[in-house]
VEXNUPA-282195 format. One record per residue: residue in three letters; x negated, y, z of N, C-alpha, C in turn. Coordinates in nm, 4 decimals. Example, Ala and Ser with C-alpha at 12.3 -4.5 7.8 and 13.67 -1.06 7.14 Angstrom:
<recs>
- ala, -1.3190, -0.5690, 0.7800, -1.2300, -0.4500, 0.7800, -1.3200, -0.3300, 0.7800
- ser, -1.2850, -0.2250, 0.7080, -1.3670, -0.1060, 0.7140, -1.2900, 0.0030, 0.7870
</recs>
This chain:
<recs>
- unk, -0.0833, -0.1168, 0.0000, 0.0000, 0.0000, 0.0000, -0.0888, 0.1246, 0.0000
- unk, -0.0629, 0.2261, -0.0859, -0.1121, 0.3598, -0.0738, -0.1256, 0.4322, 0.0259
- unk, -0.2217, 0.4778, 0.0943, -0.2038, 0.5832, 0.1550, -0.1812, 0.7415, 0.1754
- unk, -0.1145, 0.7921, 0.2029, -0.0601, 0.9406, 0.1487, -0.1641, 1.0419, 0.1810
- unk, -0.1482, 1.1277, 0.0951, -0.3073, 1.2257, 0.1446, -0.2832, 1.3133, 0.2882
- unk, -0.1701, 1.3082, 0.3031, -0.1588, 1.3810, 0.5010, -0.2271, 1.2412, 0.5572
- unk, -0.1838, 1.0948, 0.5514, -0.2594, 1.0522, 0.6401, -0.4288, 0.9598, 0.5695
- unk, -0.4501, 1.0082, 0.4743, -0.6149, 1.0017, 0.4449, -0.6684, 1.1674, 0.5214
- unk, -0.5829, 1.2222, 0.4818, -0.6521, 1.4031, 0.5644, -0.6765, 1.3330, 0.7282
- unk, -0.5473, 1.3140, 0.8109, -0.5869, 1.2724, 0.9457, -0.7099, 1.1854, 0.9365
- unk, -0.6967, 1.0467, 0.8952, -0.8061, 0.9468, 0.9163, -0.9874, 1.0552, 0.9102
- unk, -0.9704, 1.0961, 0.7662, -1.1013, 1.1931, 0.7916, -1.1260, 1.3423, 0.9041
- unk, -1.0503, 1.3335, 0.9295, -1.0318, 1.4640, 1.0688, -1.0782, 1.3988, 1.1564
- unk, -1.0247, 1.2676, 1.1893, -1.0804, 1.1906, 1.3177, -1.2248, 1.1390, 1.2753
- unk, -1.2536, 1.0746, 1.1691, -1.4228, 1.0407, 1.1419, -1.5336, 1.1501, 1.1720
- unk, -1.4459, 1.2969, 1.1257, -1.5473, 1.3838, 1.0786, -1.5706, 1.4150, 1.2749
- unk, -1.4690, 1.4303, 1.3936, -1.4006, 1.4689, 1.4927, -1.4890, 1.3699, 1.5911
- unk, -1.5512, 1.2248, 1.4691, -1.6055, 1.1059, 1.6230, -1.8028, 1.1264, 1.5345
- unk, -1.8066, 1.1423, 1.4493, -1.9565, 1.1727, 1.4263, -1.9845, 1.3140, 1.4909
- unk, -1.9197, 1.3809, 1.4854, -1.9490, 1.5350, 1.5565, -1.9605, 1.4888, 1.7035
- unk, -1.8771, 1.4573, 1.7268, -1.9669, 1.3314, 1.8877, -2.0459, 1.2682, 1.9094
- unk, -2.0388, 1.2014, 1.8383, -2.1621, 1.0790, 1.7986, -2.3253, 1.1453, 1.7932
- unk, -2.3110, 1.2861, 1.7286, -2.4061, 1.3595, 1.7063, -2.4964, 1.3924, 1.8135
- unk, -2.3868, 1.4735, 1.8976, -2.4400, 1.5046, 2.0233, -2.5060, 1.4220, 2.1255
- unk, -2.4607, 1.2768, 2.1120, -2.5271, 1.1864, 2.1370, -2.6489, 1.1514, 2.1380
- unk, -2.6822, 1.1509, 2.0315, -2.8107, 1.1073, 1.9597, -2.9475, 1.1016, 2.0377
- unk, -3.0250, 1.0350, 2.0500, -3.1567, 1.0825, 2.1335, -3.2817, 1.1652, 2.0535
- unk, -3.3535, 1.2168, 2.0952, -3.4221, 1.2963, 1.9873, -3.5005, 1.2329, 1.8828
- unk, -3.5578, 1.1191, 1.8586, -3.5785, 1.0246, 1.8005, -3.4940, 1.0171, 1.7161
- unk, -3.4078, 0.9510, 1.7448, -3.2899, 0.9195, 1.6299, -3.2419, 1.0423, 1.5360
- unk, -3.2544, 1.1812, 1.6215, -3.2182, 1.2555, 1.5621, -3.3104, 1.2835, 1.4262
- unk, -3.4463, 1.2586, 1.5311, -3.5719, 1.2816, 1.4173, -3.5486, 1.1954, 1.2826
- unk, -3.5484, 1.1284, 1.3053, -3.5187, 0.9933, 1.2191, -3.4044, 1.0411, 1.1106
- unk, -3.2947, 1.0728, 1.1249, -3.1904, 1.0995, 1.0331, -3.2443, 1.2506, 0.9623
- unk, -3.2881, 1.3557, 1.0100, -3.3002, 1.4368, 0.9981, -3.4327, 1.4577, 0.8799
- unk, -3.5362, 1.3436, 0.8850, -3.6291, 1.3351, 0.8053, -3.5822, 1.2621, 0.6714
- unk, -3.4650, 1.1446, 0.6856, -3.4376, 1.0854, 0.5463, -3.3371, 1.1604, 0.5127
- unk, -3.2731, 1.3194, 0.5937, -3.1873, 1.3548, 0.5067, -3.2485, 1.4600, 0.4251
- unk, -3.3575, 1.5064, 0.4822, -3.4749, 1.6084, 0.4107, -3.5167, 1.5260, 0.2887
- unk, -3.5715, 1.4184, 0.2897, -3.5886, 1.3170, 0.1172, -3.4502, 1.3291, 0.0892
- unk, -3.3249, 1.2993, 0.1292, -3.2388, 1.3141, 0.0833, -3.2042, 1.4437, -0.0623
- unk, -3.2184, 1.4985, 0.0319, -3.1997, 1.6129, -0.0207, -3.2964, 1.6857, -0.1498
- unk, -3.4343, 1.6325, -0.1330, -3.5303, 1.6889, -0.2068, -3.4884, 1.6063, -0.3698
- unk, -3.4597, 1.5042, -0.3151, -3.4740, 1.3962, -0.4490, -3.2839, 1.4651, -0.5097
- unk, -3.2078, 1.4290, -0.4334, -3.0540, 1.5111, -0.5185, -3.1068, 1.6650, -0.5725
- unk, -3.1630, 1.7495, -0.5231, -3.1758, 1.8654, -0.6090, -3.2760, 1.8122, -0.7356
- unk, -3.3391, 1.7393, -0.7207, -3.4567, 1.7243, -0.8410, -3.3265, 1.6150, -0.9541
- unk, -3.2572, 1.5759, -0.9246, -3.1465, 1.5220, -1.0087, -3.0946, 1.5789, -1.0559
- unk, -3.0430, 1.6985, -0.9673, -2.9709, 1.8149, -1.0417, -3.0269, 1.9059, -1.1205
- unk, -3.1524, 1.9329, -1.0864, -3.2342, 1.9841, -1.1944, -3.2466, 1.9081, -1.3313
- unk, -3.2454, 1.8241, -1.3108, -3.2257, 1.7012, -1.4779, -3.1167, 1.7336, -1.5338
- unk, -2.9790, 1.6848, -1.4520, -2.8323, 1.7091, -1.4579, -2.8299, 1.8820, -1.5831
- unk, -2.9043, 1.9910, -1.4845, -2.9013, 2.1425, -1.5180, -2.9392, 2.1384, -1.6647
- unk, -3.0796, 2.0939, -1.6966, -3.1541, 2.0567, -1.7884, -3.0718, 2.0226, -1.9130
- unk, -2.9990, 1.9450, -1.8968, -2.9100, 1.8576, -2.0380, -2.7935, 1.9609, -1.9890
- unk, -2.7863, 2.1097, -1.9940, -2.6378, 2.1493, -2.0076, -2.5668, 2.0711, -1.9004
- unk, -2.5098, 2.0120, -1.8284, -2.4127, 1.8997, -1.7477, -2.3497, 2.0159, -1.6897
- unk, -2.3724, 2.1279, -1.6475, -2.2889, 2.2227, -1.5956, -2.2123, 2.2906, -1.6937
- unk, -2.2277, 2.3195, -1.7905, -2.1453, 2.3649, -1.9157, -2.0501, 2.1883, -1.9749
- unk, -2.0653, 2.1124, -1.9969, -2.0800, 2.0032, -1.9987, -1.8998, 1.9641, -1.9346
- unk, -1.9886, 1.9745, -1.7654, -1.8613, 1.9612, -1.6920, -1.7296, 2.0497, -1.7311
- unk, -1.7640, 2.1617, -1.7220, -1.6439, 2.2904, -1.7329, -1.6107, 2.2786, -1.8212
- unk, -1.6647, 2.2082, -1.9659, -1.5597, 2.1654, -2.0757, -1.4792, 2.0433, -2.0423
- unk, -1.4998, 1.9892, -2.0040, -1.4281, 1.8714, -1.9848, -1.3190, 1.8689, -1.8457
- unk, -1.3799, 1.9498, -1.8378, -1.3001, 1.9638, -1.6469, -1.3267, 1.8810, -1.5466
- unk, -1.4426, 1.8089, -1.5568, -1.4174, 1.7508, -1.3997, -1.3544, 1.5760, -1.4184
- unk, -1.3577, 1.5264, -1.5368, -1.2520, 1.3915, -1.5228, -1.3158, 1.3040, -1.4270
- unk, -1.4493, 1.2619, -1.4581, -1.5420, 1.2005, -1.3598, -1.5179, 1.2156, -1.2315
- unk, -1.4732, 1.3389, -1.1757, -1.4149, 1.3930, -1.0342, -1.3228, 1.3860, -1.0078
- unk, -1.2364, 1.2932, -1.0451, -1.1565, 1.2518, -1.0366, -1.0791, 1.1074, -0.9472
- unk, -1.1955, 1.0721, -0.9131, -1.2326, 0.9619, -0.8245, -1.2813, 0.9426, -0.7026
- unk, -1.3465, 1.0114, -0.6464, -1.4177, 1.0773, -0.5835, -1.3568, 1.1170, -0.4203
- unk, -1.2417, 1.0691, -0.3917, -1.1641, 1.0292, -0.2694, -1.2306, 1.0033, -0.1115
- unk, -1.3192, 0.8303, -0.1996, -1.4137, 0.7636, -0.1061, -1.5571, 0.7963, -0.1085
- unk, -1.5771, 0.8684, -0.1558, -1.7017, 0.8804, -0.2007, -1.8542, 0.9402, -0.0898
- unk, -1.7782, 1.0239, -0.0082, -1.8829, 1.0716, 0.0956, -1.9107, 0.9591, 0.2018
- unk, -2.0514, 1.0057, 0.2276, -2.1045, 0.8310, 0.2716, -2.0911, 0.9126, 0.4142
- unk, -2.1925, 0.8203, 0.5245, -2.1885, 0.8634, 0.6689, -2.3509, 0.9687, 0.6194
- unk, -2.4048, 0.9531, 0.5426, -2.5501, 0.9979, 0.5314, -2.5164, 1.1922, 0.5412
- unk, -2.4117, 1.1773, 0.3772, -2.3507, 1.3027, 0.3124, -2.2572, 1.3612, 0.4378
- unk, -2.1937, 1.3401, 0.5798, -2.1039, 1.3816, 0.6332, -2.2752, 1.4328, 0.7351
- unk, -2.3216, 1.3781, 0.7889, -2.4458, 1.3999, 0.9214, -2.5173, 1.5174, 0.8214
- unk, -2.5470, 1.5277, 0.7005, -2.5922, 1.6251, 0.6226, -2.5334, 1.7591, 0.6627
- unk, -2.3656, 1.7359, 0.6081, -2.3057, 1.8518, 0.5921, -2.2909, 1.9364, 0.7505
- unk, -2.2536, 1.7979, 0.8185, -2.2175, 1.8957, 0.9708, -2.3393, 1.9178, 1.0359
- unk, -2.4540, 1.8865, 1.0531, -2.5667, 1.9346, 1.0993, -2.6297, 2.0426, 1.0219
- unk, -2.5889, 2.0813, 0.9396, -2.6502, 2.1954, 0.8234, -2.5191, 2.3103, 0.8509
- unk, -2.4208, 2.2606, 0.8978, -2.3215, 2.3673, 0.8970, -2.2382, 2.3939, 0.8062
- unk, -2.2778, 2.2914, 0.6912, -2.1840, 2.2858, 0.5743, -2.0906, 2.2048, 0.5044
- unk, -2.0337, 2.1511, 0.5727, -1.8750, 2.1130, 0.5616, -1.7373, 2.1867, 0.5017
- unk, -1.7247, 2.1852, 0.4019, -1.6027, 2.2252, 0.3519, -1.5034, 2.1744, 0.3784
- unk, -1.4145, 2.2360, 0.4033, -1.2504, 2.1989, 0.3840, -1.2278, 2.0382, 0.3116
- unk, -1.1895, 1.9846, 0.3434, -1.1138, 1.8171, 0.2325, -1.0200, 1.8798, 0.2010
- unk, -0.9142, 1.8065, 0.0991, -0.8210, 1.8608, 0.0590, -0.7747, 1.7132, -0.0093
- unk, -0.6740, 1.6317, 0.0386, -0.6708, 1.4818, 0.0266, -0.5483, 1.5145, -0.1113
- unk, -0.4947, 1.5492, -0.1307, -0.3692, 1.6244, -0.2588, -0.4573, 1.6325, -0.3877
- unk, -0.5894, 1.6449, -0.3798, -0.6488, 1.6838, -0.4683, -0.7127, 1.5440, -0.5443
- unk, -0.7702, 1.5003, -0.6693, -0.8035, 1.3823, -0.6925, -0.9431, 1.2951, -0.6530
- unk, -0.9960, 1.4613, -0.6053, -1.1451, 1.4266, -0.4997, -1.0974, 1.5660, -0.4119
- unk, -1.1124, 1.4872, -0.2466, -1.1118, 1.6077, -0.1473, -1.1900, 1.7074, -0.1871
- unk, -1.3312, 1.7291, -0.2467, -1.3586, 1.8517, -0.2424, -1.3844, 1.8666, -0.3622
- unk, -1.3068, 1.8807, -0.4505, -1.3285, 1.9326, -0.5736, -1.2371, 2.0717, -0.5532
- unk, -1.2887, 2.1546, -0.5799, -1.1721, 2.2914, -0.5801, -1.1882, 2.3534, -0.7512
- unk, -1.1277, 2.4892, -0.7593, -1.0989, 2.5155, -0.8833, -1.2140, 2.5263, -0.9686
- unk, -1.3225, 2.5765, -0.9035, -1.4505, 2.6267, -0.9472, -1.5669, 2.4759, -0.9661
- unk, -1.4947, 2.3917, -0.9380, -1.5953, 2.2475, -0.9082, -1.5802, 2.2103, -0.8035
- unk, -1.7008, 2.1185, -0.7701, -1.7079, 2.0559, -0.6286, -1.7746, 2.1865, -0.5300
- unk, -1.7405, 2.1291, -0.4333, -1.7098, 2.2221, -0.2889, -1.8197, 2.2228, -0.2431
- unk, -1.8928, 2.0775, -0.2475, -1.9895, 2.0170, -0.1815, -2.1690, 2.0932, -0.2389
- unk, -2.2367, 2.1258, -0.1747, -2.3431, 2.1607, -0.1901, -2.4305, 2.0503, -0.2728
- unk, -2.5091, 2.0796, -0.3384, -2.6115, 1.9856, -0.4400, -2.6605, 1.8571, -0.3245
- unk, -2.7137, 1.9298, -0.1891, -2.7870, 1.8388, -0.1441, -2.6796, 1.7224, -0.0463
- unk, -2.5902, 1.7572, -0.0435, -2.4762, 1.6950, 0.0569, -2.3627, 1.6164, 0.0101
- unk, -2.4346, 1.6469, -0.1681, -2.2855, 1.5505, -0.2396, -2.3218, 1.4277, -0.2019
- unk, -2.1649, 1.2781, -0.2215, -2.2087, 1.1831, -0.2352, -2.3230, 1.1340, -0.3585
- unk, -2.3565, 0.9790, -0.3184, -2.4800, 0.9105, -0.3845, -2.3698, 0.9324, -0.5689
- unk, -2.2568, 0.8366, -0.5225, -2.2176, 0.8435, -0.6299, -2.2047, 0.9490, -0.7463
- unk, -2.1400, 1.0877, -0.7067, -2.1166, 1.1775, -0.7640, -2.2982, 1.2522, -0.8204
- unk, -2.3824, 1.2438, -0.7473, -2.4675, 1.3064, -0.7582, -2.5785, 1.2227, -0.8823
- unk, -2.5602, 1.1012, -0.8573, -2.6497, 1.0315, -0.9772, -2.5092, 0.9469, -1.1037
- unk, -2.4153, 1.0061, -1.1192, -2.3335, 0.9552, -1.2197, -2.3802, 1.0779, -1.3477
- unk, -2.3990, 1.0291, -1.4760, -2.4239, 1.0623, -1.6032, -2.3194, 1.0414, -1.6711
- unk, -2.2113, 1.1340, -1.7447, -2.1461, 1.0808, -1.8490, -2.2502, 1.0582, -1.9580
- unk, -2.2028, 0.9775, -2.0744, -2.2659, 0.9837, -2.1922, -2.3328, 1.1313, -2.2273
- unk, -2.2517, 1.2001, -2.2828, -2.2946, 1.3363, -2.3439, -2.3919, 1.3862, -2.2129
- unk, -2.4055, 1.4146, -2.1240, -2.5357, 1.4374, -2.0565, -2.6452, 1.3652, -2.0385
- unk, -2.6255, 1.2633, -2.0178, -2.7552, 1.1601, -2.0715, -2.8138, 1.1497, -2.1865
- unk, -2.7168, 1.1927, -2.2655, -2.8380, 1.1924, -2.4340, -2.8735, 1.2619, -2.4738
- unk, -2.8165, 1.3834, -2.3852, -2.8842, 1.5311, -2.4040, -3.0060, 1.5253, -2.3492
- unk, -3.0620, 1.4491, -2.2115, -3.1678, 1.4024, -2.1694, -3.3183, 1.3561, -2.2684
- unk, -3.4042, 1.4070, -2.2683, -3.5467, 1.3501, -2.3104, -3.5283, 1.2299, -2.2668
- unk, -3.6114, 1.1050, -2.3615, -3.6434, 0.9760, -2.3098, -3.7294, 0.9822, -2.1371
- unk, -3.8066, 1.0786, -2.1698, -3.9062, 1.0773, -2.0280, -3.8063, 1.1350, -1.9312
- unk, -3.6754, 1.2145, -1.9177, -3.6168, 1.3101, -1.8579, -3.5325, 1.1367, -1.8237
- unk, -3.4725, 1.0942, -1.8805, -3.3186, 1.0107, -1.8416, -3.4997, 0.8843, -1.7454
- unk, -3.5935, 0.8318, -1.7935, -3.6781, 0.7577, -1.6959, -3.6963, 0.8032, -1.6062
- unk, -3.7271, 0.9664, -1.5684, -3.7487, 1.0386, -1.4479, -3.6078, 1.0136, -1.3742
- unk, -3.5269, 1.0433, -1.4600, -3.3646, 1.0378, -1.3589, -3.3801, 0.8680, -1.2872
- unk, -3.3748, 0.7552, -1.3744, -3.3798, 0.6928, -1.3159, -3.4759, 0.6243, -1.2020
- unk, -3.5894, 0.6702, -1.2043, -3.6605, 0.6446, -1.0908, -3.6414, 0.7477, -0.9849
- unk, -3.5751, 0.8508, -0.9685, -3.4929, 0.9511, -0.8671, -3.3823, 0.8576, -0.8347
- unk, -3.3015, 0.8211, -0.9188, -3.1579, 0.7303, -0.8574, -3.2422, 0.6079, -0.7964
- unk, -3.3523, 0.5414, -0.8367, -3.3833, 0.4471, -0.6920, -3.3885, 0.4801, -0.5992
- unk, -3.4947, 0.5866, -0.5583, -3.5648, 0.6526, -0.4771, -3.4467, 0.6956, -0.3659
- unk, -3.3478, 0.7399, -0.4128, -3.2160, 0.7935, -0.3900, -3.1461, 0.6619, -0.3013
- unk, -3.1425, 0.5700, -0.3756, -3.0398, 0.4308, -0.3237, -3.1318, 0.3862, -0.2171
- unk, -3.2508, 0.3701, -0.2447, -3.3267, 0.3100, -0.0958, -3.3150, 0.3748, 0.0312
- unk, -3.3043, 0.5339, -0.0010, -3.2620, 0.6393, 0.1262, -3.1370, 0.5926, 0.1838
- unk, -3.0625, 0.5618, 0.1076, -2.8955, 0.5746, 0.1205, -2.8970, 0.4041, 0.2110
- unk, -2.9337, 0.3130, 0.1446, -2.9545, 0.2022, 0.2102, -3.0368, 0.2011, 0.3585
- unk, -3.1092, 0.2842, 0.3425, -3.1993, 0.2663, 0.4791, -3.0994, 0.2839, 0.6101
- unk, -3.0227, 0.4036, 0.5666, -2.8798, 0.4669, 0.6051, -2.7553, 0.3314, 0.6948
- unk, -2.7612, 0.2528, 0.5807, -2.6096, 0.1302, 0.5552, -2.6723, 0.0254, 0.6652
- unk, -2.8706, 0.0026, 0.6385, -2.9057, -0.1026, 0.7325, -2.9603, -0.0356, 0.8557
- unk, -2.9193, 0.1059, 0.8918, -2.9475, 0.1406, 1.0107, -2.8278, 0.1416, 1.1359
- unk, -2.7246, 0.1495, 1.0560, -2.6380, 0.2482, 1.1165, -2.4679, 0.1657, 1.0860
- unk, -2.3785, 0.0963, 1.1529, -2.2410, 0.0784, 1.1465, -2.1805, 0.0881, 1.0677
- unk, -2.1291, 0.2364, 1.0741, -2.0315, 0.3035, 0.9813, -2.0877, 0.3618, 0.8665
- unk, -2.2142, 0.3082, 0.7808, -2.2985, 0.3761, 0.6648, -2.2645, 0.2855, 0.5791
- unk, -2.2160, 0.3159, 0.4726, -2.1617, 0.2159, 0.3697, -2.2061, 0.3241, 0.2518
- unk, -2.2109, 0.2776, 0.0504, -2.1894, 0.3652, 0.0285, -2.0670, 0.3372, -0.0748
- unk, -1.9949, 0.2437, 0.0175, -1.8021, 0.2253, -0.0040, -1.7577, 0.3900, 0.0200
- unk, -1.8629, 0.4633, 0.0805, -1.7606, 0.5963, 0.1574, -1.7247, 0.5481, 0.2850
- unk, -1.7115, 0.6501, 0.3910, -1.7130, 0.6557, 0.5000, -1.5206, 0.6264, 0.5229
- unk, -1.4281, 0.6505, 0.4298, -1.2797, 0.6221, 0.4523, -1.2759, 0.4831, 0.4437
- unk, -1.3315, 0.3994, 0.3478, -1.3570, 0.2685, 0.3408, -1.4370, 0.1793, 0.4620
- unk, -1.5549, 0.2261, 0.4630, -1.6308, 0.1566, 0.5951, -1.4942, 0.1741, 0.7153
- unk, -1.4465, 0.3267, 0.7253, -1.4158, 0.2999, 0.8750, -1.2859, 0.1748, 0.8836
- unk, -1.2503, 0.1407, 0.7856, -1.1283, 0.0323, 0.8109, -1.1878, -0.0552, 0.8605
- unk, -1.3292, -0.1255, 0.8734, -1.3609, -0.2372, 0.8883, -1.4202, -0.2408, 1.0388
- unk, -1.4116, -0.1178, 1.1028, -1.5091, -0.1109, 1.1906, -1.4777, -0.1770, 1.3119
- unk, -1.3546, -0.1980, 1.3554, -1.2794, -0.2174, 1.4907, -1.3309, -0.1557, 1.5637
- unk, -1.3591, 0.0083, 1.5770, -1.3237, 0.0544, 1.6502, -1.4751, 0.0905, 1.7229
- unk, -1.6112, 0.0898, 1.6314, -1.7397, 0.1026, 1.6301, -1.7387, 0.2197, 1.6819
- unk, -1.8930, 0.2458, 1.7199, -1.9167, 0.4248, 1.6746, -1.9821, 0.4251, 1.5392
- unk, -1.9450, 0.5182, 1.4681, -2.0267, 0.5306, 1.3127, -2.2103, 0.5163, 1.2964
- unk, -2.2636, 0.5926, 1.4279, -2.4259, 0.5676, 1.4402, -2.4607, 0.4922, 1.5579
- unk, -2.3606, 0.3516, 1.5737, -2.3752, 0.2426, 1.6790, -2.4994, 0.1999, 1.5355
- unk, -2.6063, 0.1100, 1.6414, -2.7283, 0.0435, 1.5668, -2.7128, -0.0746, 1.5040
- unk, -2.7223, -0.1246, 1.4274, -2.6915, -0.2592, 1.3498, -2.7907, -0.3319, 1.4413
</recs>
């Protein structure tokens, strides 16, 4: 059965409501620890987006509107949520919409805080706009990228990169940065 976007909005109010706890938690270690793979995090998604920039993909998108973003529901991992709220940058969700944070202008979400998915997906027409050496560079960034994200999934509970609405069904009732 579907779930309606008032209660996907609640479910993520309460995730976003028990990692903002969870946070405070943390010992400084651990903090260190997340805080250093979200810095690679981050270095390697802007150097994607610089590729992405490179082949037009921003002109690209705005012709097409966004269809790819269209999916994009489940998509923020536990990595992309500890990003946004420790940086202070959390946007609004908006569950009505066909990705919570897509708004009129694009995604909501900052370069370095999007999900894995959204951030290393290529339609055709931007990939072949890509140099041969440009689409090999991309793809050795999207490893580099998935091993971060994994380090994430085998550290941590609630780290999936099903998306954090998906993981939390399975959790019975975990904390999201309980230790595997």
């Amino acid at each position: 059965m579907a779930i309606s976007p008032s209660e996907q909005q609640q479910r993520w109010q309460k995730i976003v409501l028990s990692v903002r706890k969870e946070i405070l938690s943390l010992s400084a270690d651990e903090r260190q620890w997340i805080e250093h793979q979200l810095s690679l995090i981050e270095n390697l998604q802007l150097e994607i987006h610089d590729l992405f920039l490179s082949a037009q993909g921003q002109q690209a998108c705005l012709h097409c509107q966004g269809s790819c973003c269209e999916l994009g529901q489940n998509h923020m991992t536990l990595a992309n949520l500890l990003a946004a709220i420790m940086s202070d940058r959390l946007p609004a969700a908006h569950f009505e919409r066909t990705c919570p944070f897509l708004g009129d202008g694009g995604c909501t979400l900052e370069v370095a805080i999007r999900p894995y998915n959204c951030i290393t997906f290529l339609c055709d027409s931007i990939e072949e706009a890509l140099s041969v050496e440009e689409q090999n560079r991309f793809y050795q960034l999207e490893q580099q990228l998935r091993s971060l994200y994994i380090a994430f999934d085998r550290r941590y509970i609630g780290s999936s990169l099903q998306g954090l609405l998906i993981r939390s069904q399975s959790m019975a009732g975990s904390l999201f940065l309980a230790r595997r």
